[in-house]
Wavefront OBJ file of the C-alpha trace (Angstrom):
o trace
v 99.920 75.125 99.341
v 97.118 76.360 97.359
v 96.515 79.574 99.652
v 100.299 80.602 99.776
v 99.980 80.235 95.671
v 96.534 82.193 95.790
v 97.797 84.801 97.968
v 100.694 85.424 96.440
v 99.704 85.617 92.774
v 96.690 88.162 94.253
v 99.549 90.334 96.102
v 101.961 90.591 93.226
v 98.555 91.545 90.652
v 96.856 93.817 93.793
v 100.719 95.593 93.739
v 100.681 95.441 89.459
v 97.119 97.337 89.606
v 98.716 99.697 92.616
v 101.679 100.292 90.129
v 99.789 100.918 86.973
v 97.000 103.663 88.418
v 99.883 105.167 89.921
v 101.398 104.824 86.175
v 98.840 107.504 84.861
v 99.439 111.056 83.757
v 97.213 113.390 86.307
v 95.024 114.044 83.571
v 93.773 110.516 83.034
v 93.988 109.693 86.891
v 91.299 113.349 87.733
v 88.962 111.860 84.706
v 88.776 108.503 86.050
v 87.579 109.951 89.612
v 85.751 112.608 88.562
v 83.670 109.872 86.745
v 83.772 107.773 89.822
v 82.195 111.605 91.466
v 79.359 111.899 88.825
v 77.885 108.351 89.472
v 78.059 110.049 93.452
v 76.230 113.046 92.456
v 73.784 111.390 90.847
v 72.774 109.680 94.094
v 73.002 113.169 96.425
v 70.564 115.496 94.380
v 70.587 117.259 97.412
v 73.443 118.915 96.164
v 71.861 120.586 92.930
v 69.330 122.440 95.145
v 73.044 124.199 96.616
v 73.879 127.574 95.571
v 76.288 127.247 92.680
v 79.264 128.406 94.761
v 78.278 125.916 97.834
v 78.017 123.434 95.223
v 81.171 123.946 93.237
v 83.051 124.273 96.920
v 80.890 120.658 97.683
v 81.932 119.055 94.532
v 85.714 120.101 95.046
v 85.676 118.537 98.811
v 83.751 115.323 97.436
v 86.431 115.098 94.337
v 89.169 115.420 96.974
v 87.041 112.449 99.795
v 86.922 109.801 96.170
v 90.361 110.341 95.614
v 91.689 109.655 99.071
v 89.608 106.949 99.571
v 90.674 105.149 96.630
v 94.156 105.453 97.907
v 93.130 103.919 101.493
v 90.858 101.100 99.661
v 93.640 100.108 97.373
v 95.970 99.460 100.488
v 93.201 98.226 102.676
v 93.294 95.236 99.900
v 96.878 94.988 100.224
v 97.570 95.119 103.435
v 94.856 92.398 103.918
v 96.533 90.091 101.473
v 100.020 90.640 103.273
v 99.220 90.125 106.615
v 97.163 86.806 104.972
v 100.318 85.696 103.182
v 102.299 86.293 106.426
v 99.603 84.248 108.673
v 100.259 81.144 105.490
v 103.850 81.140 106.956
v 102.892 80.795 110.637
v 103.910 84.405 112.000
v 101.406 85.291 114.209
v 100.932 88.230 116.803
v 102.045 91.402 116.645
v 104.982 90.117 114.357
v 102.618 89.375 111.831
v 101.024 92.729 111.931
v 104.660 95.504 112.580
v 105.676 92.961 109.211
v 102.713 93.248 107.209
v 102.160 97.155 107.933
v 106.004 97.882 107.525
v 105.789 96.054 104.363
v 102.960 98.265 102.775
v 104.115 101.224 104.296
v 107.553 100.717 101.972
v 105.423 100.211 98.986
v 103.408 103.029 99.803
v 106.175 105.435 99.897
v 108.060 103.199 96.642
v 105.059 104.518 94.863
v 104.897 107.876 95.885
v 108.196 108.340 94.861
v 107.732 106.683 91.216
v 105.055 109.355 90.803
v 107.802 111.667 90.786
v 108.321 110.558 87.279
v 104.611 110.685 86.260
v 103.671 113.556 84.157
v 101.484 116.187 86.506
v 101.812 113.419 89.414
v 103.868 114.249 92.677
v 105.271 112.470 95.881
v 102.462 113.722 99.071
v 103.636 112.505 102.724
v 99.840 112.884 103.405
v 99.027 110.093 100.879
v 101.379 107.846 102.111
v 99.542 108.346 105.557
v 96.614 107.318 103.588
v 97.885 104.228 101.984
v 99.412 103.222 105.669
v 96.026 103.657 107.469
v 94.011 101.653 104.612
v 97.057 99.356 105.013
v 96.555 98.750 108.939
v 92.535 98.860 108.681
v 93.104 95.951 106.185
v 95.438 94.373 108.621
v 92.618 94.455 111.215
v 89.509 93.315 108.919
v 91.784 89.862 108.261
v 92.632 89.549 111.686
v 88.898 89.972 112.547
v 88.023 87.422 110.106
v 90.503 84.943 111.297
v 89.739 85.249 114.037
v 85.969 84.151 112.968
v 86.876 81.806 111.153
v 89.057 80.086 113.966
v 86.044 80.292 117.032
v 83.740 78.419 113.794
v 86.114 75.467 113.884
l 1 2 3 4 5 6 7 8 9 10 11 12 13 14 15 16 17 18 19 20 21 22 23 24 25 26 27 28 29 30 31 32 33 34 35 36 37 38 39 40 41 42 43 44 45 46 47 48 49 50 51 52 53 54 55 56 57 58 59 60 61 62 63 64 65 66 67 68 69 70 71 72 73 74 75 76 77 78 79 80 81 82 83 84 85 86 87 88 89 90 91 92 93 94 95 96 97 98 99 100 101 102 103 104 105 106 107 108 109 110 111 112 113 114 115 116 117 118 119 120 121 122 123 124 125 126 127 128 129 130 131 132 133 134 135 136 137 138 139 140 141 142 143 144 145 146 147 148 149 150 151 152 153
């Protein structure tokens, strides 16, 4: 009982949090990677010894790499809490994981299209790929872990 409460209340927040980054103007969304990139930078000082058009091209491919990934690790998160409110609820199998990935997939495009209405935001097929794959390789790392957990007991 507890789980299905946990995992529920921790899906609806995980798709609030989805929601509200997806919420922000483009503006706000590029400053809060491009601070995510500086704290990088400042652990590849490799990079300063670049030529400055190596290095601008660098920083542009790295701003581009944080901004995909957070799309892939926000629906790695989700798609791990589905598939673990799906497993409370005894689906199992395959089932479990077509339901689960189907599931994120819709949200994934729901928000695309709700950036339509975000100022400087857009709707990208290529993100939703994103979101899908984090989805699925969040499927898999609770599967693995089940799986685990079951050969402990």
């Amino acid at each position: 009982m507890y789980k299905k409460c946990f995992l529920w209340v921790a899906t609806l927040a995980w798709t609030m949090l989805i929601f509200l980054l997806s919420s922000q103007p483009a503006e706000s969304s590029a400053a809060m990677s491009s601070s995510v990139l500086e704290q990088l930078l400042k652990v590849l000082p490799v990079i300063k010894n670049l030529s400055p058009d190596v290095q601008q091209q660098v920083v542009f491919w790295l701003h581009v790499i944080v901004r995909k990934m957070a799309h892939f690790s926000l629906y790695g998160v989700l798609g791990l809490l589905v598939y673990g409110l799906h497993k409370t609820y005894g689906a199992g199998g395959i089932k479990a994981i077509i339901r689960s990935l189907s599931i994120c997939c819709l949200y994934a495009i729901s928000d695309e299209a709700h950036q339509l209405f975000v100022e400087g935001r857009g709707c990208r097929l290529y993100d939703v790929l994103i979101d899908t794959f984090g989805a699925f390789f969040g499927i898999l790392v609770a599967q693995g872990f089940l799986r685990i957990l079951k050969k402990k007991q």
